[in-house]
C-alpha positions as CSV (number, residue, x, y, z in Angstrom):
1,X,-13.6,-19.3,-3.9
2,X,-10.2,-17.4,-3.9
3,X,-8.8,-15.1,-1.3
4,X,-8.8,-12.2,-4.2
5,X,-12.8,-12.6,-4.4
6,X,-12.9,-11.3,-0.6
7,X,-10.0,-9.8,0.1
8,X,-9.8,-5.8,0.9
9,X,-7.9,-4.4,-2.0
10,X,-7.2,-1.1,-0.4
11,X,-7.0,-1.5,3.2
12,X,-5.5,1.4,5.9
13,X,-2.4,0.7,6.2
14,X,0.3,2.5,8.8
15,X,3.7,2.5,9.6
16,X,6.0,1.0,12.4
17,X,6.7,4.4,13.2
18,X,2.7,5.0,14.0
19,X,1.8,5.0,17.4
20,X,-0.7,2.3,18.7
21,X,-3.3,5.1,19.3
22,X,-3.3,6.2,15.4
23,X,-3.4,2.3,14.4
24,X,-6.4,2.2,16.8
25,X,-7.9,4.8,15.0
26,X,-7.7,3.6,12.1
27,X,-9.5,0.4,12.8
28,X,-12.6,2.4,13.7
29,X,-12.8,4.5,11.1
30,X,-12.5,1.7,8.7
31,X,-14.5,-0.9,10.6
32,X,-11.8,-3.9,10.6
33,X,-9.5,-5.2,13.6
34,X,-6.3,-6.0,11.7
35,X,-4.4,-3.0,9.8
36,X,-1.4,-3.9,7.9
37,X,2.2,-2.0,8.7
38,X,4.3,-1.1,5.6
39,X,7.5,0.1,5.4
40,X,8.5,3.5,3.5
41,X,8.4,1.5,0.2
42,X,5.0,0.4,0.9
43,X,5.9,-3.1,1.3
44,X,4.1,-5.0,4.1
45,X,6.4,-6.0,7.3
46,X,4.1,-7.2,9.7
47,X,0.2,-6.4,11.0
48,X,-1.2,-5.0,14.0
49,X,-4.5,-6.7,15.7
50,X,-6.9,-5.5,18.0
51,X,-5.7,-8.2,20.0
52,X,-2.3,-6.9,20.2
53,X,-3.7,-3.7,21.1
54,X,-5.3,-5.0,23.8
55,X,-3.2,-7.9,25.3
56,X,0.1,-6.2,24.7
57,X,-0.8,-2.4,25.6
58,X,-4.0,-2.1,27.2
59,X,-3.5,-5.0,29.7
60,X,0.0,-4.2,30.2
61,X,-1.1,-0.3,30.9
62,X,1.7,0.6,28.1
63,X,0.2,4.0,26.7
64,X,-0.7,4.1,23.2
65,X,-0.4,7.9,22.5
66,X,3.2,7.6,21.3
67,X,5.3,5.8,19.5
68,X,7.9,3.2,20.3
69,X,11.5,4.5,20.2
C-alpha cells in the first residue's frame, strides 16, 4: 500500500500567521488533529498537532485567541 492510496489530498491548511484558536478550529470542522502550515506560496513549512495545542498552549495557559508576534 502507498501513502497516496490514504493520504488526504486536500487537507485545511493555515498559515504561521493563524492563531492557534483558528488552527483549532479547523481541526474540528474537518475532523483530523494535525493541520498543515503553508507559507504565502502554499508551500508546506511545518504542521500543527493537537498535541502542540495542548502541551504547548493549553498547559502552559498561553492564550490561543491571537497570533504570535
Amino acid at each position: 500500500m502507498q501513502v497516496r492510496e490514504i493520504m488526504t489530498e486536500n487537507p485545511a491548511c493555515c498559515g504561521p500567521e493563524n492563531s492557534v484558536q483558528e488552527a483549532a478550529r479547523l481541526m474540528v470542522q474537518n475532523d483530523c488533529g494535525e493541520v498543515p502550515v503553508v507559507d504565502q506560496s502554499g508551500q508546506p513549512v511545518g504542521v500543527i498537532t493537537d498535541r502542540d495545542i495542548a502541551c504547548r498552549c493549553v498547559a502552559q495557559g498561553k492564550d490561543s485567541r491571537y497570533a504570535r508576534e
